[in-house]
C-alpha positions in Angstrom: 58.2 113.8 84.2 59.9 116.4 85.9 63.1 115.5 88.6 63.6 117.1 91.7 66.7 117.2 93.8 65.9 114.1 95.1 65.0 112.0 92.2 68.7 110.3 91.7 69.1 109.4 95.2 65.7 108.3 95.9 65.8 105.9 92.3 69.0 104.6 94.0 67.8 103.7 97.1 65.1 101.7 96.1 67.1 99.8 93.5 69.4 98.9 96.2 66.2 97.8 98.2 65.1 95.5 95.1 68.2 94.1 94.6 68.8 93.6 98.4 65.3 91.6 98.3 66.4 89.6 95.3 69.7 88.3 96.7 67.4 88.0 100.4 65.0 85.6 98.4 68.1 84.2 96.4 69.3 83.2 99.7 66.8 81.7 101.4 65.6 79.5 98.2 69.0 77.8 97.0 70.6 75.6 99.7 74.5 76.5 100.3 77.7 75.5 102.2 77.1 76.4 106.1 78.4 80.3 107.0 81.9 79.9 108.8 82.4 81.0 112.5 82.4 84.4 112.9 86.0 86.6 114.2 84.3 88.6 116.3 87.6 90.3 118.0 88.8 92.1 114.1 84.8 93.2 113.8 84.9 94.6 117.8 88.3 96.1 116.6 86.7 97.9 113.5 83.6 98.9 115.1 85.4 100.5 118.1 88.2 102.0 116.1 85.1 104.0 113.8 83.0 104.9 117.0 86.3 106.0 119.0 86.9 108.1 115.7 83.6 110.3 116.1 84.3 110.5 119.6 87.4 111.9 119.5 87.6 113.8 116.3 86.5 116.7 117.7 88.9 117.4 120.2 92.4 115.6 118.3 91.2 116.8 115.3 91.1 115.1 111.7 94.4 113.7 111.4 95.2 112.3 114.9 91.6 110.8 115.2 92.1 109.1 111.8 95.4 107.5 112.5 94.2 106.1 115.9 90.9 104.7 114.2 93.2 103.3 111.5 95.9 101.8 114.4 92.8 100.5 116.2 91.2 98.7 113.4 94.5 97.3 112.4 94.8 95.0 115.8 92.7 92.7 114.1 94.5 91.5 111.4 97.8 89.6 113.0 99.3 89.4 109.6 100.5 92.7 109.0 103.9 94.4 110.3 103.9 96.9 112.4 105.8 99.1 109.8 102.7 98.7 107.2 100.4 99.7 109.5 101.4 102.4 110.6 102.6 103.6 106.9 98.9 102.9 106.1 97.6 105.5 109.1 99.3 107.7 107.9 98.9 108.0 104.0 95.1 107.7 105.2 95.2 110.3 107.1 96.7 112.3 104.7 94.4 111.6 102.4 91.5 112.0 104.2 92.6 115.8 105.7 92.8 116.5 101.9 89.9 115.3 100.4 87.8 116.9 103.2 89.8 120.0 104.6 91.4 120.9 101.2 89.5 119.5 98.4 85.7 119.3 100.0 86.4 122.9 102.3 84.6 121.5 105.3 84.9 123.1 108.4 86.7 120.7 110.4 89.6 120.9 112.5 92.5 118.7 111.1 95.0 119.5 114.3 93.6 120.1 118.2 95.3 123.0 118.3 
């Protein structure tokens, strides 16, 4: 009857749970084609690149931390020039120092000095 502050997020959360036990149950009831073999270098890649991020974010600030998670991640995939990739880090990085330092006003740094 009456909706707190936490009423939207909390409705969310647990229709994400039900339909995460659906597909769960889904899953283990219909038989299905065998799961491939894992790439476990790209995942090591993209899970380093995103914990190197908030280790280093601090002290290179926004915009150099996001363009080394972004080069990082990118080692994985052999497909992609160079050129791309790097054209990629940056217009992320861009991006990202505008959302959150211009747009969203939070009080990060976006250079180390």
């Amino acid at each position: 009857m009456r909706m707190g502050p936490a009423y939207i997020p909390a409705v969310l959360a647990w229709g994400m749970i039900a339909l995460g036990a659906i597909i769960s149950l889904k899953a283990l009831i219909i038989p299905g084609p065998n799961l491939e073999k894992w790439a476990w270098g790209p995942l090591a890649l993209i899970c380093g690149g995103v914990a190197l991020f908030g280790l280093v974010v601090p002290r290179t600030g926004l915009v150099l931390a996001s363009v080394l998670m972004v080069l990082i991640a990118c080692i994985g995939v052999q497909a992609t020039p160079w050129l791309y990739r790097i054209v990629f880090a940056i217009l992320l990085s861009g991006s990202t120092a505008l959302l959150f330092h211009g747009l969203l006003g939070l009080p990060m740094p976006l250079w180390p000095w």
